[in-house]
C-alpha positions in Angstrom: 33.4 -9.0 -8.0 36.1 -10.8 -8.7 36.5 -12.8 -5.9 38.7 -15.4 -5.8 40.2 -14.5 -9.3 44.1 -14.1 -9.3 43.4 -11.2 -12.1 40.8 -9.2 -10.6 41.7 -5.7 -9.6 39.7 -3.0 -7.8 39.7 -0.8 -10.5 38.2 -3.7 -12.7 35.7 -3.9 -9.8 34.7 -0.3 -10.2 34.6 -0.1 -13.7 32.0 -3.1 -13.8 29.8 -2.3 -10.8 30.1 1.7 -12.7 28.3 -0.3 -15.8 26.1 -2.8 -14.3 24.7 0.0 -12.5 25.1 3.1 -14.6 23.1 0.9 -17.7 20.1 0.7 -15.3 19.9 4.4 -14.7 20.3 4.8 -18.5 17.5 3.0 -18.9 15.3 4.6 -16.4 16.3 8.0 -18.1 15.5 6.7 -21.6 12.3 4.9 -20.3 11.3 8.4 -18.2 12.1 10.2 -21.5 10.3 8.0 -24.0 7.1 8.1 -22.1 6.9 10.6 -20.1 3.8 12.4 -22.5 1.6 8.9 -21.7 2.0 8.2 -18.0 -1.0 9.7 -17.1 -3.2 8.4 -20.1 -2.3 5.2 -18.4 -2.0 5.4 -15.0 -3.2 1.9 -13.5 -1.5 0.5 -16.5 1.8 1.4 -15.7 1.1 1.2 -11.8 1.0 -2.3 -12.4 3.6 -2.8 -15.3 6.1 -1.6 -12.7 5.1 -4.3 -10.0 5.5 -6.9 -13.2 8.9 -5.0 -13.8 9.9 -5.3 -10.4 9.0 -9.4 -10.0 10.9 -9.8 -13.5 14.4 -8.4 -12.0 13.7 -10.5 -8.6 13.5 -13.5 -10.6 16.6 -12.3 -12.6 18.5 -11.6 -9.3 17.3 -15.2 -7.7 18.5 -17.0 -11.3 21.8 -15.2 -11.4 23.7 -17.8 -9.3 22.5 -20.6 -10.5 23.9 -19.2 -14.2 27.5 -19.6 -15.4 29.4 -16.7 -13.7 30.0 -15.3 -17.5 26.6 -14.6 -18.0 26.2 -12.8 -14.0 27.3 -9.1 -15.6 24.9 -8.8 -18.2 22.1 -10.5 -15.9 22.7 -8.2 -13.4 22.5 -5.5 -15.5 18.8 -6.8 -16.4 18.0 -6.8 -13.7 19.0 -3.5 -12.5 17.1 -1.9 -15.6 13.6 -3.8 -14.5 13.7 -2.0 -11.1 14.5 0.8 -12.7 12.1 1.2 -15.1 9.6 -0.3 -12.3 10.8 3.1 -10.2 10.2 5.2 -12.9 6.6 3.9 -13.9 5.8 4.2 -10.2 6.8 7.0 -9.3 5.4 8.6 -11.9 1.9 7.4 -11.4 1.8 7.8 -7.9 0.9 11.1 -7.8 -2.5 10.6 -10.2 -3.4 7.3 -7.6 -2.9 9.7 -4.7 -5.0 12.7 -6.1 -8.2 10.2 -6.8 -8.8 9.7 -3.5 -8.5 13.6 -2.3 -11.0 14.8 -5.2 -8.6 17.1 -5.7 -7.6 18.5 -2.3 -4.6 18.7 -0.1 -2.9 15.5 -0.5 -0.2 15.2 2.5 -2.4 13.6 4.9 -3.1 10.4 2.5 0.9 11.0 1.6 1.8 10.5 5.2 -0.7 7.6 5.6 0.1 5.9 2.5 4.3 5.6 3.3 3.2 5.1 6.8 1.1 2.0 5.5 3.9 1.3 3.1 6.9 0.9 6.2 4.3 -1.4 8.0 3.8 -4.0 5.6 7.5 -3.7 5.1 8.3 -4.7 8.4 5.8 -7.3 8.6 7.2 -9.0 5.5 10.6 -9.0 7.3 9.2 -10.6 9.9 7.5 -13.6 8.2 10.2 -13.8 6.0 12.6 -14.5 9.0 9.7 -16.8 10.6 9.0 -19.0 7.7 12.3 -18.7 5.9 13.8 -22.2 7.6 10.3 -24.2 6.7 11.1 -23.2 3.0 14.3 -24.6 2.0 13.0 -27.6 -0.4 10.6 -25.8 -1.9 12.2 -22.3 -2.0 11.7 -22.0 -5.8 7.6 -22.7 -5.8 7.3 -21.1 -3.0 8.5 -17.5 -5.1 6.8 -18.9 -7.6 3.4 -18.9 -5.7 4.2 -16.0 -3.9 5.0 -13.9 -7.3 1.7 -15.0 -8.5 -0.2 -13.4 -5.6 2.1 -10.5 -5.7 0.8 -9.9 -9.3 -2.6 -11.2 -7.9 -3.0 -8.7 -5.4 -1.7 -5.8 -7.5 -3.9 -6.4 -10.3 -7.2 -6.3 -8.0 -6.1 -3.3 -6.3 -5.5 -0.7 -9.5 -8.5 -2.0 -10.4 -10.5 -1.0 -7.2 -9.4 2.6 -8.1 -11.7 4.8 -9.6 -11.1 7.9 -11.6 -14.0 10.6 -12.6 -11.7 11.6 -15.7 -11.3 9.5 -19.0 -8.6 8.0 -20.5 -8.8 5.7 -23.9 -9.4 2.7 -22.3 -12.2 4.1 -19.6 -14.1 5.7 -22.9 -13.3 2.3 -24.9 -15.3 0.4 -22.7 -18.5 3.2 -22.3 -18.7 3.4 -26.1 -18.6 -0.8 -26.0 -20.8 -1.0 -23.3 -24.4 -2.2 -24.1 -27.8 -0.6 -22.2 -26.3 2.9 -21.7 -23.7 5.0 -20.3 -21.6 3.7 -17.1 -20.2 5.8 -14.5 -16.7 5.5 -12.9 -17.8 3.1 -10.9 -19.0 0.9 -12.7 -16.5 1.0 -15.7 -14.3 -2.1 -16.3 -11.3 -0.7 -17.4 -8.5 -3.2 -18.9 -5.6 -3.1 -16.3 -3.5 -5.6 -18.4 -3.1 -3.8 -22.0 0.7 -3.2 -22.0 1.0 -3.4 -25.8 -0.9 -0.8 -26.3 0.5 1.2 -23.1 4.1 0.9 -24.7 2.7 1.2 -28.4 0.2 3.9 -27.5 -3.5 4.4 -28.6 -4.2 4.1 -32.1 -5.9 7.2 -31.8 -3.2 10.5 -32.1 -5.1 12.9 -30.5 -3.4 16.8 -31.1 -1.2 16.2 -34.6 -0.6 18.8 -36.8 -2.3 19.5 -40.5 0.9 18.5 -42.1 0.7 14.9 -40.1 -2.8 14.4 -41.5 -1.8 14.8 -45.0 -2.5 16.8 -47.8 -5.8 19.1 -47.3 -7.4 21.4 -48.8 -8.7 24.6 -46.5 -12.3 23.4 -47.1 -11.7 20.4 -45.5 -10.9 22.0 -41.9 -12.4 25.6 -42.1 -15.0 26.0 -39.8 -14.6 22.3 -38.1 -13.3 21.8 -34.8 -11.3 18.9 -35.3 -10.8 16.8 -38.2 -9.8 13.1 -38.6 -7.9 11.0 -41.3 -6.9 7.3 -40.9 -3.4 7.2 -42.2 -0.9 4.1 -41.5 -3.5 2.5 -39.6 -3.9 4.9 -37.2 -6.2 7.6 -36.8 -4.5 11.4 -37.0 -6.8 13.7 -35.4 -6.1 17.3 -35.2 -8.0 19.9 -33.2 -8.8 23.8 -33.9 -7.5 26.4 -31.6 -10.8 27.2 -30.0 -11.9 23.9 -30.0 -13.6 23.3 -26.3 -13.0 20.4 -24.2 -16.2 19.3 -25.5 -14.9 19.1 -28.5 -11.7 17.1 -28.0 -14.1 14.0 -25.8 -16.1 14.3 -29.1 -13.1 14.0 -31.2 -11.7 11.3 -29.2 -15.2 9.3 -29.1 -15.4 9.6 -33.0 -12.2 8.4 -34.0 -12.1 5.4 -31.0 -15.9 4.6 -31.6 -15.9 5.4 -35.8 -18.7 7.5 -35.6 -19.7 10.8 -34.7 -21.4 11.3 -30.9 -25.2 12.6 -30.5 -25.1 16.3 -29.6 -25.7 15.5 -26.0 -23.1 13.1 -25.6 -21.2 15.6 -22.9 -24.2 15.8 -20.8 -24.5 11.9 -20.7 -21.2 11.4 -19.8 -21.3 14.2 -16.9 -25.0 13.1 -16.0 -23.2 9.3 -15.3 -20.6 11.8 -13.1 -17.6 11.9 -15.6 -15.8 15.0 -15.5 -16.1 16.8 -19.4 -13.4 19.7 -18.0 -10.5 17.5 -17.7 -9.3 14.4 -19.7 -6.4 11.6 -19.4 -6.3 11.6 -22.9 -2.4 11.4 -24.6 -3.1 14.7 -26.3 -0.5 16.3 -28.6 0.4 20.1 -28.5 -0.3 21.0 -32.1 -3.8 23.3 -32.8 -4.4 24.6 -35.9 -6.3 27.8 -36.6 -7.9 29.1 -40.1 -7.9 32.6 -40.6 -10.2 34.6 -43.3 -8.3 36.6 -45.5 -11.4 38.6 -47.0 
């Protein structure tokens, strides 16, 4: 920082390493903040959003010296919010990845097996790196290239080899689009690579209030478990107080599929081995509740 400049001074130093540095954090707070409600409606999504993250601010960081020194701050300070957005997305999703493959039970063993796993490939990386890196030097750039690409490659095959027995959007997406019956977990081919509509969220607003839905008239909720208005193009969907967990997957199959479920649509889904008790569903916190005043 400032190397070689007659009017660099350490303080100068500081202050910009302080930004550069301190703008990434930011980010990673704002990013943590902003979705912190849909991490786990998305889980493989943002598992591999954050490897994409992480490439994007290595390729930022290998660019930076070939860039006129002006632009290195502000480069830099891409880079640093990549990784740390990649951190955040990661770390938050970890967890979820972890817990489907205990079924729900003690999860330090695959913990301790998973960093183990993680240190090893670390060290064998080094080691290749420091094998190969003299045979590289003419084609250093497409060799990143290529290795980026099976980076992304690799990532992308393994979130989609995990399995979860609870749904999200896109898992019940693809049962209500799948032809010849119900699928289970499985067998479901969940989209991995939707990150518009990871960062834009489902066009489905599961949990919103009466006043988000519009103007209603008591009629048109009394009695109903949940009730669903398109508005904006998006469909609002609010859900009564003692509405069961049956009732939400039917409220979220209506307003993703456009029509209402059979009756045993639950039993279907937990016949194919879904779970109907617990959902990955982005789900507001707003219930409404009609009382009688007679």
């Amino acid at each position: 920082m400032g190397i070689g400049s007659e009017t660099a001074t350490p303080i100068a130093a500081a202050l910009i390493w302080a930004f550069r540095d301190g703008l990434g954090m930011i980010v990673g707070l704002l990013f943590g903040g902003a979705k912190s409600t849909t991490f786990k409606g998305y889980v493989l999504q943002y598992r591999l959003f954050a490897d994409v993250m992480n490439d994007l601010g290595m390729i930022v960081d290998i660019a930076l010296p070939f860039c006129d020194p002006k632009y290195y701050n502000a480069g830099y300070a891409i880079s640093t919010s990549c990784k740390a957005i990649c951190g955040v997305a990661a770390g938050a999703t970890r967890g979820s990845i972890l817990m489907s493959f205990t079924n729900g039970r003690d999860t330090s063993e695959i913990t301790s097996k998973e960093s183990a796993q993680e240190t090893a490939i670390t060290v064998v990386g080094i080691l290749c790196g420091v094998v190969v890196g003299g045979w590289v030097e003419e084609w250093r750039f497409a060799w990143f290239a290529f290795w980026t690409a099976v980076h992304v490659w690799a990532n992308f095959h393994a979130v989609k080899s995990v399995k979860f027995k609870t749904l999200n959007f896109p898992r019940l997406r693809a049962i209500i689009n799948e032809e010849g019956g119900i699928v289970g977990p499985m067998e479901v081919e969940e989209s991995v690579f939707c990150f518009w509509d990871m960062l834009r969220g489902s066009k489905v607003d599961l949990g919103c209030s009466l006043a988000d839905l519009g103007k209603l008239e008591v009629g048109d909720v009394k009695g109903r478990k949940y009730v669903i208005v398109r508005k904006n193009g998006r469909k609002k969907v609010a859900i009564s107080a003692d509405a069961s967990s049956e009732d939400v997957l039917d409220a979220a199959t209506e307003a993703l599929g456009g029509r209402k479920p059979r009756k045993d649509w639950a039993k279907r889904l937990a016949d194919a081995g879904w779970r109907i008790d617990e959902f990955h569903f982005v789900v507001g916190d707003w219930r409404y509740k009609v009382e009688d005043n007679r």
